[in-house]
Biopython code that builds the backbone (N, CA, C, O; Angstrom):
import numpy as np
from Bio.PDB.StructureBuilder import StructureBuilder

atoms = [
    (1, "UNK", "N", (88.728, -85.697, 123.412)),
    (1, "UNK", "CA", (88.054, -84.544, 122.882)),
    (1, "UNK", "C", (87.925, -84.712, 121.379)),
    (1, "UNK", "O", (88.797, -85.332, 120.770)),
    (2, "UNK", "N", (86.638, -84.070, 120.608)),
    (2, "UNK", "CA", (86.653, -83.868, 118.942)),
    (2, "UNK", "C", (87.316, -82.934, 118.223)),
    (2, "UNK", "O", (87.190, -81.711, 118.165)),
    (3, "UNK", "N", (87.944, -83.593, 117.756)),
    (3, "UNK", "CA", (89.034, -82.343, 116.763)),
    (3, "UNK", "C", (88.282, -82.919, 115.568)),
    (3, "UNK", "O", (88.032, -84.116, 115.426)),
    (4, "UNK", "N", (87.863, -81.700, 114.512)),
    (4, "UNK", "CA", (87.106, -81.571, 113.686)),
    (4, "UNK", "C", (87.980, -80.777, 112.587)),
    (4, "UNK", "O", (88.489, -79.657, 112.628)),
    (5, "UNK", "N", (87.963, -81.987, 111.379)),
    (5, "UNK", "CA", (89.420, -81.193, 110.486)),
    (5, "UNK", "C", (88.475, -80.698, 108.754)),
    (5, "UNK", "O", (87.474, -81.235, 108.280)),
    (6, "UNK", "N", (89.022, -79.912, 108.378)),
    (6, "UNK", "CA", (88.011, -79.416, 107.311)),
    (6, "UNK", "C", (89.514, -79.017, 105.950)),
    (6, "UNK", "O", (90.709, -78.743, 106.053)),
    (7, "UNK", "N", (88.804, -79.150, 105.109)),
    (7, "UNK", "CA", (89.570, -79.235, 103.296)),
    (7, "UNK", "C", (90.874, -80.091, 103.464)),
    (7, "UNK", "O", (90.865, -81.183, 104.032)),
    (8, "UNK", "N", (91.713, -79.659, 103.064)),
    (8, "UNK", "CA", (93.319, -80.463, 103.095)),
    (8, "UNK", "C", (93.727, -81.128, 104.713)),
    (8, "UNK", "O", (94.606, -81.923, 105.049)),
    (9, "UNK", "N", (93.122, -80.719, 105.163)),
    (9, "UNK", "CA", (93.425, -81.293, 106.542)),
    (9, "UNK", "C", (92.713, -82.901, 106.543)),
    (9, "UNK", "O", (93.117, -83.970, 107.000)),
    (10, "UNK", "N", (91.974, -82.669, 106.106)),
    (10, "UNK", "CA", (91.396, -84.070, 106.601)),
    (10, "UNK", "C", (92.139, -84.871, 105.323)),
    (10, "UNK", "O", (91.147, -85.462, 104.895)),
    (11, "UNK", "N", (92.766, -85.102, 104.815)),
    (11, "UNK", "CA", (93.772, -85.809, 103.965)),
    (11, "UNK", "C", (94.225, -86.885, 104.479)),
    (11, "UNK", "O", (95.190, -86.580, 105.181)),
    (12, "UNK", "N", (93.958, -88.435, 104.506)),
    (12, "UNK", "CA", (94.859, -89.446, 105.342)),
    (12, "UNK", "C", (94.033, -89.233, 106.818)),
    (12, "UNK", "O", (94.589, -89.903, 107.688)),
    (13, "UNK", "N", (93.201, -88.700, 107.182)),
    (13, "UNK", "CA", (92.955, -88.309, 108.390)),
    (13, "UNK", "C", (91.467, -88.616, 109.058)),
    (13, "UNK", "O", (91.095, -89.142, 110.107)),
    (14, "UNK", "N", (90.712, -87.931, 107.745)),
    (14, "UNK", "CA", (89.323, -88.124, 108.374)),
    (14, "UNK", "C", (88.778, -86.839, 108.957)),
    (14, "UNK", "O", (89.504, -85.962, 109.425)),
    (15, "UNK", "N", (87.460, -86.776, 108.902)),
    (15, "UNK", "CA", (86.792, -85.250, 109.583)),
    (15, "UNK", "C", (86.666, -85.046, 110.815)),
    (15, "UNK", "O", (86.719, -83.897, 111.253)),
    (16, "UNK", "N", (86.494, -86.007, 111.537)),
    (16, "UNK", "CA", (86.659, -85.831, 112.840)),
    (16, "UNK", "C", (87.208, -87.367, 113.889)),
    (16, "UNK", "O", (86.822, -88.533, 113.973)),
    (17, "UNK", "N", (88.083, -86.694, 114.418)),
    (17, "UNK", "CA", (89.312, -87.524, 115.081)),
    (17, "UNK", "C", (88.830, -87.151, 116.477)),
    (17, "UNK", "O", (88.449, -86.000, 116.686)),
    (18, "UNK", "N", (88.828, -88.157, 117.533)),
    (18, "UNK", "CA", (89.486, -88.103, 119.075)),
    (18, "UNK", "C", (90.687, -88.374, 119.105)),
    (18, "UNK", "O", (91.321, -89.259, 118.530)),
    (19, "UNK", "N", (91.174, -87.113, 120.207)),
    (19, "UNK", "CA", (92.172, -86.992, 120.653)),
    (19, "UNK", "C", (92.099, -86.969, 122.086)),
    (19, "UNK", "O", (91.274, -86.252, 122.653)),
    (20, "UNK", "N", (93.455, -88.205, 123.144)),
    (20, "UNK", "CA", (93.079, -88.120, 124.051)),
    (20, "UNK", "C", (93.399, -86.516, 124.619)),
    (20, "UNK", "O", (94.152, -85.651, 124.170)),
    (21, "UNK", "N", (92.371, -86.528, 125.951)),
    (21, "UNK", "CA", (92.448, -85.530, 126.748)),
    (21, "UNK", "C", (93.440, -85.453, 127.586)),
    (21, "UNK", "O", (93.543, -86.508, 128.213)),
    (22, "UNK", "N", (94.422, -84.469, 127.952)),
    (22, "UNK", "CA", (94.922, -84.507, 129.483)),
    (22, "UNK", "C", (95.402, -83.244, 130.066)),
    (22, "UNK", "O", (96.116, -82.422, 129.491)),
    (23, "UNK", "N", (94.895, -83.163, 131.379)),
    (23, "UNK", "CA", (95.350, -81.950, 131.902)),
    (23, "UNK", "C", (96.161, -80.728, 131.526)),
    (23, "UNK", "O", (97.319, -81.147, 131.537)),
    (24, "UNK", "N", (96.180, -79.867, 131.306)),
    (24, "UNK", "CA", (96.949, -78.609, 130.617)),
    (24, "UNK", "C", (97.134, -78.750, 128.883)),
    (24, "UNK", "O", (97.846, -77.897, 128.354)),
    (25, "UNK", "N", (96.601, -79.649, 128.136)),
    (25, "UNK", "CA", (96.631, -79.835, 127.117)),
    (25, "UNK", "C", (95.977, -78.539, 126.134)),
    (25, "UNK", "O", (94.841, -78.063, 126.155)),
    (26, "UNK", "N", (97.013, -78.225, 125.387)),
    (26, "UNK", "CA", (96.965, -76.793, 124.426)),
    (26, "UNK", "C", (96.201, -77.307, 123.154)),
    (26, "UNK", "O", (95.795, -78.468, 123.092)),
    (27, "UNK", "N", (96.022, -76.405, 122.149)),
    (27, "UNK", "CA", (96.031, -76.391, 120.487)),
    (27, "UNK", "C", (97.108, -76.837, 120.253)),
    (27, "UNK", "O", (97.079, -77.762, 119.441)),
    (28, "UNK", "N", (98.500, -76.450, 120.792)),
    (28, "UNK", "CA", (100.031, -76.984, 119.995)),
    (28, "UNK", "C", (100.241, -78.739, 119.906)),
    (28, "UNK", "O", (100.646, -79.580, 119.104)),
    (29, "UNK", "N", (99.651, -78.655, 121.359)),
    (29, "UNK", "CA", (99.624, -80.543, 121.525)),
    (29, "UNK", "C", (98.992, -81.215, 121.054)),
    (29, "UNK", "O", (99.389, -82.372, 120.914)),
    (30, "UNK", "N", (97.538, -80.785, 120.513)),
    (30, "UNK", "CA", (96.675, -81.253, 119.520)),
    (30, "UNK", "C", (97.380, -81.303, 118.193)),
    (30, "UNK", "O", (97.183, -82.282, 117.474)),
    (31, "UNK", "N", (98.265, -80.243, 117.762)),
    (31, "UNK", "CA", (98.230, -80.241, 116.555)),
    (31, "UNK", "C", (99.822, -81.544, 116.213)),
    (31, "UNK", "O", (99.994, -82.313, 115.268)),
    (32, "UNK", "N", (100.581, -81.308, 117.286)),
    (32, "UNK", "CA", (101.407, -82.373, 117.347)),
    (32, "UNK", "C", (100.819, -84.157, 117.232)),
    (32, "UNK", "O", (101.189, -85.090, 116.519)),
    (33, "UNK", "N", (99.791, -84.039, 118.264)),
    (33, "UNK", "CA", (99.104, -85.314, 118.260)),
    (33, "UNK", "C", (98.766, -85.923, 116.717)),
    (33, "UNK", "O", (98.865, -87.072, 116.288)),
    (34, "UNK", "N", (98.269, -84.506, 115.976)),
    (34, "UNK", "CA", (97.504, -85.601, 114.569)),
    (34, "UNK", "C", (99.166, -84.846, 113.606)),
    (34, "UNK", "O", (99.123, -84.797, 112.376)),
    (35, "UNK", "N", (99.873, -84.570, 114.020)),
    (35, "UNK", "CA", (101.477, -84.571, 113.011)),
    (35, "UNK", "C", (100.698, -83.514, 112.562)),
    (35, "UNK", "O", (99.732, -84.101, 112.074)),
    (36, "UNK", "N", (100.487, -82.188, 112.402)),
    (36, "UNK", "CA", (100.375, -81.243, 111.771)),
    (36, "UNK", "C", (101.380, -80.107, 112.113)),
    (36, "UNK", "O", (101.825, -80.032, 113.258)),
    (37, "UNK", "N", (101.766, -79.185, 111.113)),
    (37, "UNK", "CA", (102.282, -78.164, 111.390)),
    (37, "UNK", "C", (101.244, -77.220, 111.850)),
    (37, "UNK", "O", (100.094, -77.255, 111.411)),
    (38, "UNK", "N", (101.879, -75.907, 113.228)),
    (38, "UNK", "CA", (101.296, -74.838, 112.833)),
    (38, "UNK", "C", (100.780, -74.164, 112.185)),
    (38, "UNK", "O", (99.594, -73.871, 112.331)),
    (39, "UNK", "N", (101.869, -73.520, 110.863)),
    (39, "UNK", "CA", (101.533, -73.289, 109.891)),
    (39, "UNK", "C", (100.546, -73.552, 108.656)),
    (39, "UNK", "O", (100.187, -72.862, 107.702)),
    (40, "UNK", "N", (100.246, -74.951, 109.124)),
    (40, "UNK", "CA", (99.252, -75.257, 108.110)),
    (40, "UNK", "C", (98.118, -75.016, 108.648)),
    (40, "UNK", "O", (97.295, -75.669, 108.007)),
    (41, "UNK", "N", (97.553, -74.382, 109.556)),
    (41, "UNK", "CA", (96.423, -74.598, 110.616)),
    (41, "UNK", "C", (95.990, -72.831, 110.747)),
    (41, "UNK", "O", (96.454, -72.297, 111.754)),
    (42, "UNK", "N", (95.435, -72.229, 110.131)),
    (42, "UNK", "CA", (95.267, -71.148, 109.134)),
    (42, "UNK", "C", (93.845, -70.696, 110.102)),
    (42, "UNK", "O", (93.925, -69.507, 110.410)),
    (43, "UNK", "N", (92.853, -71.224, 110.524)),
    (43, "UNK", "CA", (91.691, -71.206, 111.598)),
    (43, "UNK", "C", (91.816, -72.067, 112.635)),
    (43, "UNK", "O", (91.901, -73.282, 112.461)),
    (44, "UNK", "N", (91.838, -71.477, 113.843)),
    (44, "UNK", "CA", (91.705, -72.702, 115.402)),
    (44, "UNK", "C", (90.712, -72.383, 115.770)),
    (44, "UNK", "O", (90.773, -71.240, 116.224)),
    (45, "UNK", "N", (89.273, -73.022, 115.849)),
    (45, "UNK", "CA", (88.128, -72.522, 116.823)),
    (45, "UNK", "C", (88.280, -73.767, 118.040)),
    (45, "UNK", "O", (88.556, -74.962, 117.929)),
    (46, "UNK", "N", (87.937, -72.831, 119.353)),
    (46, "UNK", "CA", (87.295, -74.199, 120.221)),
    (46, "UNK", "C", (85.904, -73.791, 120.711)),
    (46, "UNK", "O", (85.800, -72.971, 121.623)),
    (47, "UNK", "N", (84.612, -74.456, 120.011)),
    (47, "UNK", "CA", (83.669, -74.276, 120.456)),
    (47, "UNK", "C", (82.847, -73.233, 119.762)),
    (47, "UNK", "O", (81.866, -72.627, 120.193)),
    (48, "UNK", "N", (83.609, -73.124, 118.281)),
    (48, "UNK", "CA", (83.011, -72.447, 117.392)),
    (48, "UNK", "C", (83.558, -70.934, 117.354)),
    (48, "UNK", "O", (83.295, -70.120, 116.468)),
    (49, "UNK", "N", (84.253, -70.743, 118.321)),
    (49, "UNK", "CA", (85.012, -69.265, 118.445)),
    (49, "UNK", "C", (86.386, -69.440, 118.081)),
    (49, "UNK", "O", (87.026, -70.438, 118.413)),
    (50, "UNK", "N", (87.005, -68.196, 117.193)),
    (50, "UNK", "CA", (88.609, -68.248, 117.126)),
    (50, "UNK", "C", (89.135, -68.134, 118.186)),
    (50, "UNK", "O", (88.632, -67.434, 119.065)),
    (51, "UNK", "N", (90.170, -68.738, 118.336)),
    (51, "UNK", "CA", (90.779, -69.352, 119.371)),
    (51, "UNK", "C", (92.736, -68.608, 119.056)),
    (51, "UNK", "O", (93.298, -68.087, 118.092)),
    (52, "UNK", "N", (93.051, -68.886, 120.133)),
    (52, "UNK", "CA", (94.786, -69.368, 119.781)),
    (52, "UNK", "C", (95.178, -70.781, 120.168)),
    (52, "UNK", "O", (94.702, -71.335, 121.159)),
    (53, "UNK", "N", (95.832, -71.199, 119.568)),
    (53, "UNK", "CA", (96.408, -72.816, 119.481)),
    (53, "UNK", "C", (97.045, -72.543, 121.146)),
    (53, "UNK", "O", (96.845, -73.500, 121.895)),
    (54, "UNK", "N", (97.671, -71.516, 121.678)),
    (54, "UNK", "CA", (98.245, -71.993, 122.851)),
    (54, "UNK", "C", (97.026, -72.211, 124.144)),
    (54, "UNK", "O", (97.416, -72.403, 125.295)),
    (55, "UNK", "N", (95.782, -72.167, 123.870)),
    (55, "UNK", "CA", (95.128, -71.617, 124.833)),
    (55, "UNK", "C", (94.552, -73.302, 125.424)),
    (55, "UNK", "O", (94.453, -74.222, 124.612)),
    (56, "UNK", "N", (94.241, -73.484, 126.804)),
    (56, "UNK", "CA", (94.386, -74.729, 127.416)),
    (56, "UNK", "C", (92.849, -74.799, 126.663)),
    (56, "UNK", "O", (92.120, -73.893, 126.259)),
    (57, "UNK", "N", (92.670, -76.456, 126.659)),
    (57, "UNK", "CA", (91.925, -77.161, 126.105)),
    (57, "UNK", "C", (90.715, -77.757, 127.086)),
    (57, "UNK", "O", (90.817, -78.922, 127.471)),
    (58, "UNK", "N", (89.560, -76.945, 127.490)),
    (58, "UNK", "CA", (88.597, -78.705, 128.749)),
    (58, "UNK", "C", (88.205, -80.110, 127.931)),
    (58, "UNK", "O", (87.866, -80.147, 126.748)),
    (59, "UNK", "N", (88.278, -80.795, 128.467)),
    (59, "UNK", "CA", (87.659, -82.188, 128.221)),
    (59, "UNK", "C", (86.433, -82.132, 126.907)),
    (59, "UNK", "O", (86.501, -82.682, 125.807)),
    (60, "UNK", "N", (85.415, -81.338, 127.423)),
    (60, "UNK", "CA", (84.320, -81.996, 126.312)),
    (60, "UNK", "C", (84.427, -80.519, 125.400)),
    (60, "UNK", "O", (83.345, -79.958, 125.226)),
    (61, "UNK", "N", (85.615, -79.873, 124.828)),
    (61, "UNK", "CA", (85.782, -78.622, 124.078)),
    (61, "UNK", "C", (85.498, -79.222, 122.734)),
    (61, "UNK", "O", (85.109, -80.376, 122.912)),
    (62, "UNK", "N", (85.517, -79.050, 122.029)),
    (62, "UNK", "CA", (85.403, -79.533, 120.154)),
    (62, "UNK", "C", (85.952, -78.117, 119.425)),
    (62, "UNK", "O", (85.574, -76.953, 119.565)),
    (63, "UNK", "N", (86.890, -78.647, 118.681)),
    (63, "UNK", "CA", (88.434, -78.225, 117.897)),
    (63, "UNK", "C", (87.679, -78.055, 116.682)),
    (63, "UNK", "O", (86.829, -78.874, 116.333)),
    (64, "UNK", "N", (87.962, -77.016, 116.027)),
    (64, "UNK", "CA", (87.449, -77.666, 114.386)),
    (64, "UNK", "C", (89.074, -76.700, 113.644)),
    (64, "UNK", "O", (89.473, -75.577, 113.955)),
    (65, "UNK", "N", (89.527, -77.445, 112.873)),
    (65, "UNK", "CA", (90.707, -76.492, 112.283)),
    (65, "UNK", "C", (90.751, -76.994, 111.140)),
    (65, "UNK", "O", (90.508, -78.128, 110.728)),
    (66, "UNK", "N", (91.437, -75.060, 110.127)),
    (66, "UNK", "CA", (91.156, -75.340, 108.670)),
    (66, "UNK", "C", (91.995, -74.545, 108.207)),
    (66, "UNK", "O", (91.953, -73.388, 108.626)),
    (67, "UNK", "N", (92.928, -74.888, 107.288)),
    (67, "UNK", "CA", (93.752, -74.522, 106.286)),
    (67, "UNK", "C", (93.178, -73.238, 105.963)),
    (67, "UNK", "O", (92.052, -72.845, 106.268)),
    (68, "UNK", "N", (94.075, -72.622, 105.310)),
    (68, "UNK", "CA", (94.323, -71.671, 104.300)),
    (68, "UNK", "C", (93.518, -71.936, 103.433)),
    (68, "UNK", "O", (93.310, -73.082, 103.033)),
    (69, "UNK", "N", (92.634, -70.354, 102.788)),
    (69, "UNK", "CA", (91.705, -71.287, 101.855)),
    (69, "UNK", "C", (92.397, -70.348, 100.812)),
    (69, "UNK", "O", (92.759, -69.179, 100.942)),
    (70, "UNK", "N", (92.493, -71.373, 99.509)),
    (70, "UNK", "CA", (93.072, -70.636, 98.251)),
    (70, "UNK", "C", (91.974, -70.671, 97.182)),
    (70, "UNK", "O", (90.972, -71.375, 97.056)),
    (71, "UNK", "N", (92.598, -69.484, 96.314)),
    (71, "UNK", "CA", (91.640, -69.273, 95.085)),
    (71, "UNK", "C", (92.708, -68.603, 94.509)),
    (71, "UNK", "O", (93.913, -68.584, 94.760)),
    (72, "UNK", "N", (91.610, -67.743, 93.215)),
    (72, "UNK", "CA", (91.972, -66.900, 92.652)),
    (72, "UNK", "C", (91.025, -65.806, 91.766)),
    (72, "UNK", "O", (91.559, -64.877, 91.161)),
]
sb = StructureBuilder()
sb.init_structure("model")
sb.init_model(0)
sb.init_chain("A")
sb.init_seg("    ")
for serial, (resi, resn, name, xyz) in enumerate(atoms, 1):
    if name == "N":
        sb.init_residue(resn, " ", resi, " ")
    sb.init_atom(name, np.array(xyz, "f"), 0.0, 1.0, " ", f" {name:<3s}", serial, name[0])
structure = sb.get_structure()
């Protein structure tokens, strides 16, 4: 599946990563897969909608996740 990473995320990483697919596979396991914390993961869409990280994943879904955005 495309996991699609946006500002500080894509650091060392790249904008968009495959990750393999497999049966019952969550947001948490994705985010384990590329070493990310929860916490740093501030937007989960799958498929362009907010999402929750626990929610099961299909095969051809596309991930896009994005930090915390700071200013001031």
């Amino acid at each position: 599946m495309k996991v699609q990473l946006f500002a500080t995320l894509r650091e060392n990483r790249g904008k968009e990563i495959e990750v393999p697919w497999f049966d019952g596979i969550d947001g948490y396991a994705v985010l384990k897969e590329l070493a990310l914390d929860a916490g740093d993961v501030k937007i989960f869409l799958i498929n362009g909608r907010h999402s929750d990280p626990g929610t099961t994943i299909k095969p051809d879904d596309i991930i896009a996740l994005f930090p915390a955005v700071g200013g001031g």
